[in-house]
py3Dmol code that shows the C-alpha trace and the ligand (Angstrom):
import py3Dmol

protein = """\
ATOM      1  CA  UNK A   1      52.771 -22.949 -30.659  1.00  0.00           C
ATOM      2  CA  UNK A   2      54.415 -26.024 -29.247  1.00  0.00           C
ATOM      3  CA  UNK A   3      53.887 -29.665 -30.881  1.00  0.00           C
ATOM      4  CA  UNK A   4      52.050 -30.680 -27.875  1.00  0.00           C
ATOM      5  CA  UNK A   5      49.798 -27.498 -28.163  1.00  0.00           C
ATOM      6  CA  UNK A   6      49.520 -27.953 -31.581  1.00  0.00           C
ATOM      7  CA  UNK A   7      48.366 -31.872 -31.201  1.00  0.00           C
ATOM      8  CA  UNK A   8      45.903 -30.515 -28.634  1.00  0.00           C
ATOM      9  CA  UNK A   9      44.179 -28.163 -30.793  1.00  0.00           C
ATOM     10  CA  UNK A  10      44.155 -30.911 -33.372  1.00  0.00           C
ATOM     11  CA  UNK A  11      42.565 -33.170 -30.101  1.00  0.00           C
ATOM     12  CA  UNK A  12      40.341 -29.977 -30.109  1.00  0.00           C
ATOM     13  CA  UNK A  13      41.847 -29.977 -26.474  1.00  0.00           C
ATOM     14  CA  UNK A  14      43.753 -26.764 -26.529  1.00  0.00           C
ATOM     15  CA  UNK A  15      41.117 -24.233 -25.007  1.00  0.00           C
ATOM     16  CA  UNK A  16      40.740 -26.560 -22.025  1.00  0.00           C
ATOM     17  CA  UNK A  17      44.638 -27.105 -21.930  1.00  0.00           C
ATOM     18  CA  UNK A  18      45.128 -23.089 -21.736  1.00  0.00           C
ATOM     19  CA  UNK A  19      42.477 -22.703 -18.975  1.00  0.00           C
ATOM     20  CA  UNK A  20      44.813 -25.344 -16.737  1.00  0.00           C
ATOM     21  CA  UNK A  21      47.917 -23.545 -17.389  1.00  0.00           C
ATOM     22  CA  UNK A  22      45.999 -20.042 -16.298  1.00  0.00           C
ATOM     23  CA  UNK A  23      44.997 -22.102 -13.008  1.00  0.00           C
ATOM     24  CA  UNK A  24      47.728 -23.921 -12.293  1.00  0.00           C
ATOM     25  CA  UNK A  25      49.821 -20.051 -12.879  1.00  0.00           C
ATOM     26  CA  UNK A  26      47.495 -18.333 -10.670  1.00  0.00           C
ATOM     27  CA  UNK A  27      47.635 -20.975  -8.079  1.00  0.00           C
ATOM     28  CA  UNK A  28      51.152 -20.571  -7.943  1.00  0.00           C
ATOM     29  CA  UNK A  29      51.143 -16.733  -8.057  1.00  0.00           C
ATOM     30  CA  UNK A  30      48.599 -16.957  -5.103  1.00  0.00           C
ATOM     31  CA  UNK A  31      51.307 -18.787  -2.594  1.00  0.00           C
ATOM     32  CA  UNK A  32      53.745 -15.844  -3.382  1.00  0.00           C
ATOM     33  CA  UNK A  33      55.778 -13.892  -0.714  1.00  0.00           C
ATOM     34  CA  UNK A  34      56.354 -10.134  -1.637  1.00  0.00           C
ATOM     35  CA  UNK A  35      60.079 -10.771  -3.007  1.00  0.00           C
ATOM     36  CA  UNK A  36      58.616 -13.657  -5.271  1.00  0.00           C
ATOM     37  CA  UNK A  37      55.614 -11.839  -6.175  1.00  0.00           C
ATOM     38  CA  UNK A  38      57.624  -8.674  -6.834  1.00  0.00           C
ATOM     39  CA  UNK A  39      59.804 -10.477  -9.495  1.00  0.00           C
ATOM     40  CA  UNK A  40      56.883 -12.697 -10.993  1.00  0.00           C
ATOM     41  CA  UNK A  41      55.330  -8.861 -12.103  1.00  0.00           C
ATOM     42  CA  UNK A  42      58.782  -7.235 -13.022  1.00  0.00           C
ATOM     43  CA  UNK A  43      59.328  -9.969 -15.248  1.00  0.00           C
ATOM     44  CA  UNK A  44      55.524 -10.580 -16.278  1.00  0.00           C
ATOM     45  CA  UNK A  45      54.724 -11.114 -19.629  1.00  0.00           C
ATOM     46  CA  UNK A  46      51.342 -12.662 -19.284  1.00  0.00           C
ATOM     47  CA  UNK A  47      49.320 -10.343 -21.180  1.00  0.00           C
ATOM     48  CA  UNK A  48      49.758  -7.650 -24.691  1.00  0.00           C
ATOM     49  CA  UNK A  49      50.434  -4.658 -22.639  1.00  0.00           C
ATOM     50  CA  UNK A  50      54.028  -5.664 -21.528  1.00  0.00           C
ATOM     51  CA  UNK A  51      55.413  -5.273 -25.227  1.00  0.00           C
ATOM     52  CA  UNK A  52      53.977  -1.743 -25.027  1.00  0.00           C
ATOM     53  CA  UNK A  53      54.979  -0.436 -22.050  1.00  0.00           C
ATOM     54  CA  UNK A  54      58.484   1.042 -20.490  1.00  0.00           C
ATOM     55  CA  UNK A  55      58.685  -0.768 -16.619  1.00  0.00           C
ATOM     56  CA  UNK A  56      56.261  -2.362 -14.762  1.00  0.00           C
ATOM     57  CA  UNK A  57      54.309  -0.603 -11.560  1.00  0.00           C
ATOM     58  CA  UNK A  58      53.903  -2.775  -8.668  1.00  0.00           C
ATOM     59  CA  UNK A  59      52.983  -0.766  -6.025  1.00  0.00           C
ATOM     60  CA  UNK A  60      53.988   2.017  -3.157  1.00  0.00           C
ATOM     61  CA  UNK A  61      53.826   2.448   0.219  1.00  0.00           C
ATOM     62  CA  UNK A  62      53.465   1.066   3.600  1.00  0.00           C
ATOM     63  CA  UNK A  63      53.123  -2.890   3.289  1.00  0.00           C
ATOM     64  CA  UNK A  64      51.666  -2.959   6.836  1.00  0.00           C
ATOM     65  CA  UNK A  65      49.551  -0.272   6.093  1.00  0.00           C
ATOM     66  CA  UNK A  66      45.847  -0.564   7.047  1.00  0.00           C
ATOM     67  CA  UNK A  67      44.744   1.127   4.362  1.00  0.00           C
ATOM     68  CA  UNK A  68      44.899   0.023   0.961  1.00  0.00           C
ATOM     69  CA  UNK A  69      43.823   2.454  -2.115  1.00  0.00           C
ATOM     70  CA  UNK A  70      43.576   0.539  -5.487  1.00  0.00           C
ATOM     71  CA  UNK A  71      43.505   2.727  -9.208  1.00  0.00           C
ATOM     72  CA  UNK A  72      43.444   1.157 -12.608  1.00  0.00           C
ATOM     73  CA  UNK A  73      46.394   1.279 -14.250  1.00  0.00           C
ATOM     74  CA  UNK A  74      49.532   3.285 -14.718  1.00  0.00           C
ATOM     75  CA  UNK A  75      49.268   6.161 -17.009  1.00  0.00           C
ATOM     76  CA  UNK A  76      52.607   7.845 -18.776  1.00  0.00           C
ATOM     77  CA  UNK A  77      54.140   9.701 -15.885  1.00  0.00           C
ATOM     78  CA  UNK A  78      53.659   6.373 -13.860  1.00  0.00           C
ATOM     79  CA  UNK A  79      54.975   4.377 -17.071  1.00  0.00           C
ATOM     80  CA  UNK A  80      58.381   6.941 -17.048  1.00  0.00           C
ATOM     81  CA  UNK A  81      58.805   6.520 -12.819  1.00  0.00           C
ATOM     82  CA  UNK A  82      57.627   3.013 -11.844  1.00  0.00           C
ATOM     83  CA  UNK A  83      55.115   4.577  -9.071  1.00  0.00           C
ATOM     84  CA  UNK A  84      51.878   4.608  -8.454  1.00  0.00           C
ATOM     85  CA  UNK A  85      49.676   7.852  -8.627  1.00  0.00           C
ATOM     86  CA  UNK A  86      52.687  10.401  -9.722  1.00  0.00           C
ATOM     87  CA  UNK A  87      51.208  12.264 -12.324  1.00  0.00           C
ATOM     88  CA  UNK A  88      47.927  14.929 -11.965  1.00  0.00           C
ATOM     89  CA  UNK A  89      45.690  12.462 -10.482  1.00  0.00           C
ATOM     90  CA  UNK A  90      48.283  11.242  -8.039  1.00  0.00           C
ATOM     91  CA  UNK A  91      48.933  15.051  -6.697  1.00  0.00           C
ATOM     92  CA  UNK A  92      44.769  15.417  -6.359  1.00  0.00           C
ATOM     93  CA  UNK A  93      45.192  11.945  -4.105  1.00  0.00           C
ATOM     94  CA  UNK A  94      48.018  13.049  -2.084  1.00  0.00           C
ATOM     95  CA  UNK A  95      46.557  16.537  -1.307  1.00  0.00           C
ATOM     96  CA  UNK A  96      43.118  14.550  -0.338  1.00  0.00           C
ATOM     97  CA  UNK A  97      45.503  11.983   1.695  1.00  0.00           C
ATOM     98  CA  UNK A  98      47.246  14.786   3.370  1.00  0.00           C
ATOM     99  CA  UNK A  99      43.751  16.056   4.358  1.00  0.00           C
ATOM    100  CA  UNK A 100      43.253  12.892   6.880  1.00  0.00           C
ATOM    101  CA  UNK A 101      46.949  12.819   7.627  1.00  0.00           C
ATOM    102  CA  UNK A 102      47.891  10.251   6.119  1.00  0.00           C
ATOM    103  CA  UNK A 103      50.607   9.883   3.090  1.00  0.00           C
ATOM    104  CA  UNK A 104      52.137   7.223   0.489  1.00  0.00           C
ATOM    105  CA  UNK A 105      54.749   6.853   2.740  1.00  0.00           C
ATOM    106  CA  UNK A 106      52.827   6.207   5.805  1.00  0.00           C
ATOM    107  CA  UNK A 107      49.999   4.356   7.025  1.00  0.00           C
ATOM    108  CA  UNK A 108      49.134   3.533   3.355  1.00  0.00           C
ATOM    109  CA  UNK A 109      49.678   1.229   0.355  1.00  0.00           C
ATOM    110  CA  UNK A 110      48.528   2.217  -3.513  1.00  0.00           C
ATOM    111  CA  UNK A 111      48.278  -0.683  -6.293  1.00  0.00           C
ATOM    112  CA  UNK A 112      46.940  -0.761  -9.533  1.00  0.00           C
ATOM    113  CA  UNK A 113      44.695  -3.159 -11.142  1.00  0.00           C
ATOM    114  CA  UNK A 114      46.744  -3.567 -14.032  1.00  0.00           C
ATOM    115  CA  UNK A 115      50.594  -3.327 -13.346  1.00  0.00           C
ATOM    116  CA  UNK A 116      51.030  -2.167 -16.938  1.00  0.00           C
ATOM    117  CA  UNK A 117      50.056   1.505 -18.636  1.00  0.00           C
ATOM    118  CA  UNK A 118      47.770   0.458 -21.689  1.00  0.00           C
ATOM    119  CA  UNK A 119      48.584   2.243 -24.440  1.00  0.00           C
ATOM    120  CA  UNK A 120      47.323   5.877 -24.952  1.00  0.00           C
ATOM    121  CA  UNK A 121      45.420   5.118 -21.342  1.00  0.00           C
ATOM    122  CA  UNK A 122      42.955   3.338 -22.702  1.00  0.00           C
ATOM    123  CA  UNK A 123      40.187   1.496 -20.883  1.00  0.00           C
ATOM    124  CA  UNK A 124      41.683  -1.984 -18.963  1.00  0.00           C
ATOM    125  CA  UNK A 125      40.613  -4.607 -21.752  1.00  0.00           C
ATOM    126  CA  UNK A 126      38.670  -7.928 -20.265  1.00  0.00           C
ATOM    127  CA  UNK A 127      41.576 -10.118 -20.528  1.00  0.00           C
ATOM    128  CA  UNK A 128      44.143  -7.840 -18.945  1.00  0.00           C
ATOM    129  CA  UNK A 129      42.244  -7.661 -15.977  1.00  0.00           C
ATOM    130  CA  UNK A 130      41.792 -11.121 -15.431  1.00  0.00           C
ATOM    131  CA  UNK A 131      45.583 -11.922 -16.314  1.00  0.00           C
ATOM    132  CA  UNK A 132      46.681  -9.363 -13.786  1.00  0.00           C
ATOM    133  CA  UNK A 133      44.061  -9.625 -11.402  1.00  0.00           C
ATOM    134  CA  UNK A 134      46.099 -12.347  -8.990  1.00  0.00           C
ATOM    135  CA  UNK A 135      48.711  -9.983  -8.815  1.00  0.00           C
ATOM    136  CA  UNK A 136      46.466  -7.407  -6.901  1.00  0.00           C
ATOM    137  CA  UNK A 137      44.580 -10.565  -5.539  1.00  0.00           C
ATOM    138  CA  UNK A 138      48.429 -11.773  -4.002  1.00  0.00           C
ATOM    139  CA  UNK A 139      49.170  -8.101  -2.569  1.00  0.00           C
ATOM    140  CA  UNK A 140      45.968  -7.860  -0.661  1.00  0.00           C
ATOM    141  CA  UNK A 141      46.060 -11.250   0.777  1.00  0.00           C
ATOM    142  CA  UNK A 142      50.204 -10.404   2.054  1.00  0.00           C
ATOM    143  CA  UNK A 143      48.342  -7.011   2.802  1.00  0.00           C
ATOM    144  CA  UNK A 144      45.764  -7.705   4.714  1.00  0.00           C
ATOM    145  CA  UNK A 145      44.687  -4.565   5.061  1.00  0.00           C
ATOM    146  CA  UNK A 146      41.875  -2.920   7.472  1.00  0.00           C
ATOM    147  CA  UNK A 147      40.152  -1.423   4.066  1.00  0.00           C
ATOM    148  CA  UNK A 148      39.991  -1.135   0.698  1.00  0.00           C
ATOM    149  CA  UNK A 149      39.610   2.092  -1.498  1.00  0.00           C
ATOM    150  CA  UNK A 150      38.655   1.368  -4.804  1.00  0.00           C
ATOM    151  CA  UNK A 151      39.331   4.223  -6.601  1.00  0.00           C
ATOM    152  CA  UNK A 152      36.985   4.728  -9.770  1.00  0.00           C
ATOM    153  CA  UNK A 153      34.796   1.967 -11.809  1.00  0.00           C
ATOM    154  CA  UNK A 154      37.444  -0.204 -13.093  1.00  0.00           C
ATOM    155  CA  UNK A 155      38.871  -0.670  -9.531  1.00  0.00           C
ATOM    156  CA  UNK A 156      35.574  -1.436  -8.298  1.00  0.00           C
ATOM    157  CA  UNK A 157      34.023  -3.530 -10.738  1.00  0.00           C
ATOM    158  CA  UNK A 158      37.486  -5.339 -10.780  1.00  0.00           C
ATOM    159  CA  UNK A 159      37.280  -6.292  -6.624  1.00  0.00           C
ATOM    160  CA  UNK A 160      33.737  -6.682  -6.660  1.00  0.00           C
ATOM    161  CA  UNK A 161      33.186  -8.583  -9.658  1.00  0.00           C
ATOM    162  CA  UNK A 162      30.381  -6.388 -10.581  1.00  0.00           C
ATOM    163  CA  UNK A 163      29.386  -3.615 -13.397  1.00  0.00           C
ATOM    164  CA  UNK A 164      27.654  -1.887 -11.127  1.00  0.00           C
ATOM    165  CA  UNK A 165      28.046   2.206 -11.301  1.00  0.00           C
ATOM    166  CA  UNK A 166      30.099   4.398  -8.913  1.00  0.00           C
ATOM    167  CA  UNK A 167      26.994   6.319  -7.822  1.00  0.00           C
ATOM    168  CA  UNK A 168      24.955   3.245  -6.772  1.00  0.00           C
ATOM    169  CA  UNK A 169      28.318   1.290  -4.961  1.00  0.00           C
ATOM    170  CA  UNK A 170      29.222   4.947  -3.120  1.00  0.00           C
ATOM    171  CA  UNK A 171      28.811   5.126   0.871  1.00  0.00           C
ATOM    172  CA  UNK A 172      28.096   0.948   1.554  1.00  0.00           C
ATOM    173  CA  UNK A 173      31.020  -1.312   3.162  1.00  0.00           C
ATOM    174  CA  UNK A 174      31.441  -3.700   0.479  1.00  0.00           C
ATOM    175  CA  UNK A 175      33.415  -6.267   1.468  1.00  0.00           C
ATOM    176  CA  UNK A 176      36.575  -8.347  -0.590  1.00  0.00           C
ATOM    177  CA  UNK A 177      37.840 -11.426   0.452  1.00  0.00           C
ATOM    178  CA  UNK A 178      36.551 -10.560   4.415  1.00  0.00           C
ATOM    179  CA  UNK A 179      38.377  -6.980   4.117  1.00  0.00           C
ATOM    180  CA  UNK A 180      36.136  -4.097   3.900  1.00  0.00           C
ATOM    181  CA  UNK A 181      35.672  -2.041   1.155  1.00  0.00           C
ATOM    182  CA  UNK A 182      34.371   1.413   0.272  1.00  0.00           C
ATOM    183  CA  UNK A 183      34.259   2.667  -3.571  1.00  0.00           C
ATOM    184  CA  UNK A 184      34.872   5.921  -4.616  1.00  0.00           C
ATOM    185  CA  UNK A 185      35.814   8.370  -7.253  1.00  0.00           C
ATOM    186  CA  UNK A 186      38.909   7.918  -9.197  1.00  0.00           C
ATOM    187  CA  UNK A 187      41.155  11.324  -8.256  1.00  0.00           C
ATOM    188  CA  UNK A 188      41.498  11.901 -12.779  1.00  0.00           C
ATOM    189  CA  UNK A 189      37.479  11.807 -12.915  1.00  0.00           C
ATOM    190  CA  UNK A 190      37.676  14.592  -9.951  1.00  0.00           C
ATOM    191  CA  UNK A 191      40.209  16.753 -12.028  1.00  0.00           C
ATOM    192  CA  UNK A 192      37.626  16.685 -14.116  1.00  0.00           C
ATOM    193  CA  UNK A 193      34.776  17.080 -11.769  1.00  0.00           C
ATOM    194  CA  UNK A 194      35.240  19.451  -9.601  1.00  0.00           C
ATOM    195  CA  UNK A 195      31.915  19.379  -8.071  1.00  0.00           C
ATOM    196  CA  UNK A 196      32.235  15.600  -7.131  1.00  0.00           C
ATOM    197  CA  UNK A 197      35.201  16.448  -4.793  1.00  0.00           C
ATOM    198  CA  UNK A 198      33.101  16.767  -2.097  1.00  0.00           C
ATOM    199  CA  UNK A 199      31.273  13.548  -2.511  1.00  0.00           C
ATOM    200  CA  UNK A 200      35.108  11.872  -3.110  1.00  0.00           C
ATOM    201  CA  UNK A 201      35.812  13.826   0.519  1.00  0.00           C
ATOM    202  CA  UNK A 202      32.707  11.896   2.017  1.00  0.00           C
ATOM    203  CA  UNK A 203      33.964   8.733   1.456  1.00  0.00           C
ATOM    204  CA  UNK A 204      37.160   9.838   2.578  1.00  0.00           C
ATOM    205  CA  UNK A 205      35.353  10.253   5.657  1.00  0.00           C
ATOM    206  CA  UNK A 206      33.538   7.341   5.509  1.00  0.00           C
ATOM    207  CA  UNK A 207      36.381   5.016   4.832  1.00  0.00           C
ATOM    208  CA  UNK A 208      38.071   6.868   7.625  1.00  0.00           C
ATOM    209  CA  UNK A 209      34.902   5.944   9.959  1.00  0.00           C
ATOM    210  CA  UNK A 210      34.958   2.149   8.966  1.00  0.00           C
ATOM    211  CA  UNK A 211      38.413   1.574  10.074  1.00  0.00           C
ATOM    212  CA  UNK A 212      37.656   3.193  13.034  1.00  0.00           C
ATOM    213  CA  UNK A 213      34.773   0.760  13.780  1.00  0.00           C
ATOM    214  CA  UNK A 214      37.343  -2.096  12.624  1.00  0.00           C
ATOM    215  CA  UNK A 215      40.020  -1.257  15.033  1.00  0.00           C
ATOM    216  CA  UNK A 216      37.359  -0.634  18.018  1.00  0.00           C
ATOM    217  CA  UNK A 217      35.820  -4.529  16.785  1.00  0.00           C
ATOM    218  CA  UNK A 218      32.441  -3.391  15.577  1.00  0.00           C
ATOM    219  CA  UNK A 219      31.034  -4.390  12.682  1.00  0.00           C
ATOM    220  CA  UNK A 220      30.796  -2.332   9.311  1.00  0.00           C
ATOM    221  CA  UNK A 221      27.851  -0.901   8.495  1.00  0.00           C
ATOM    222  CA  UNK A 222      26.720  -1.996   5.252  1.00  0.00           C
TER     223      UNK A 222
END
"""
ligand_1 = """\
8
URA
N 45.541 6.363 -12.666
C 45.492 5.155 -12.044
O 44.460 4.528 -11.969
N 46.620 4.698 -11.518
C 47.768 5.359 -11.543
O 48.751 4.857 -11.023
C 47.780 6.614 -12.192
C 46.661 7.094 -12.749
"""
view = py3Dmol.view(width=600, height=400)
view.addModel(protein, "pdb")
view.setStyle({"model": 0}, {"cartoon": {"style": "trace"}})
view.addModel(ligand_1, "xyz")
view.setStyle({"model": 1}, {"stick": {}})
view.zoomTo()
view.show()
């Protein structure tokens, strides 16, 4: 710790001292452009999971897409390639993709919650999310997408500030910072699940249907 942090936490001062320098980061991560928020993750080291991880993920796809599907966090095949969605899961959401003709390398953009794999996948930990969280916040805002797929509970709860279940945020328009948003399953849950494809398909279909009423002006149906 530096002498001024260490006079602080004499001052008993330090906890409110950190909580500026978190603000006054995220401030500055939310005026980012894509090349300046691209390096700011490459070379992030804001949280534990950097010292346990090969590369960083930022992101793939269309930047002008209008959709925007968000997972958790890279797992090891993502970790080894520095891509979103590669591994098992990623197949299971290209093959769903495909089925409304749309790909990773067209018409849509998939991010992460956490740009970092957590070791032996474990669950996102509380402070990860919110040290990462402008990150996703900054990509949505260049985004601005037409809608937002949150892909399992950690996506969802993430965006929507909520610990809400899957089941009961399923088939509603949420919305996130005035873009849409419609929760489903995460495509690893629906390897699996099997069954629960179909409901994943739904919402598919739903999502599908919002942005349709978005680009003809309507309002979502919530
Ligand atoms: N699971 C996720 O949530 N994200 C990935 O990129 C891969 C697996």
């Amino acid at each position: 710790m530096s002498r001024r942090g260490e006079i602080l936490q004499e001052m008993g001062l330090a906890p409110v001292w950190r909580l500026r320098t978190g603000v006054a980061q995220e401030s500055e991560i939310l005026r980012m452009d894509w090349a300046q928020l691209k390096a700011k993750v490459a070379g992030c080291t804001d949280c534990k999971l950097r010292a346990g991880c090969s590369r960083t993920v930022f992101g793939v796809g269309d930047e002008k897409a209008q959709w925007m599907l968000v997972g958790e966090a890279p797992g090891s095949e993502e970790d080894r390639l520095g891509e979103p969605f590669v591994g098992q899961a990623g197949k299971l959401l290209d093959n769903m993709l495909a089925a409304i003709s749309l790909d990773r390398g067209k018409g849509v953009y998939i991010a992460n919650v956490l740009k970092c794999r957590p070791p032996g996948n474990r669950n996102p930990e509380p402070d990860e999310v919110a040290k990462c969280a402008p990150h996703l916040q900054r990509q949505i805002e260049l985004m601005r997408p037409k809608l937002i797929l949150a892909m399992g509970r950690f996506a969802a709860q993430a965006l929507l500030g909520t610990d809400a279940t899957i089941a009961s945020l399923r088939g509603k328009v949420h919305q996130y910072a005035g873009v849409p948003l419609v929760v489903t399953y995460h495509p690893a849950y629906l390897l699996r699940n099997l069954p629960d494809k179909s409901k994943a398909w739904a919402d598919l279909v739903f999502a599908r249907k919002t942005i349709a009423e978005e680009n003809r002006g309507q309002s979502p149906i919530s």
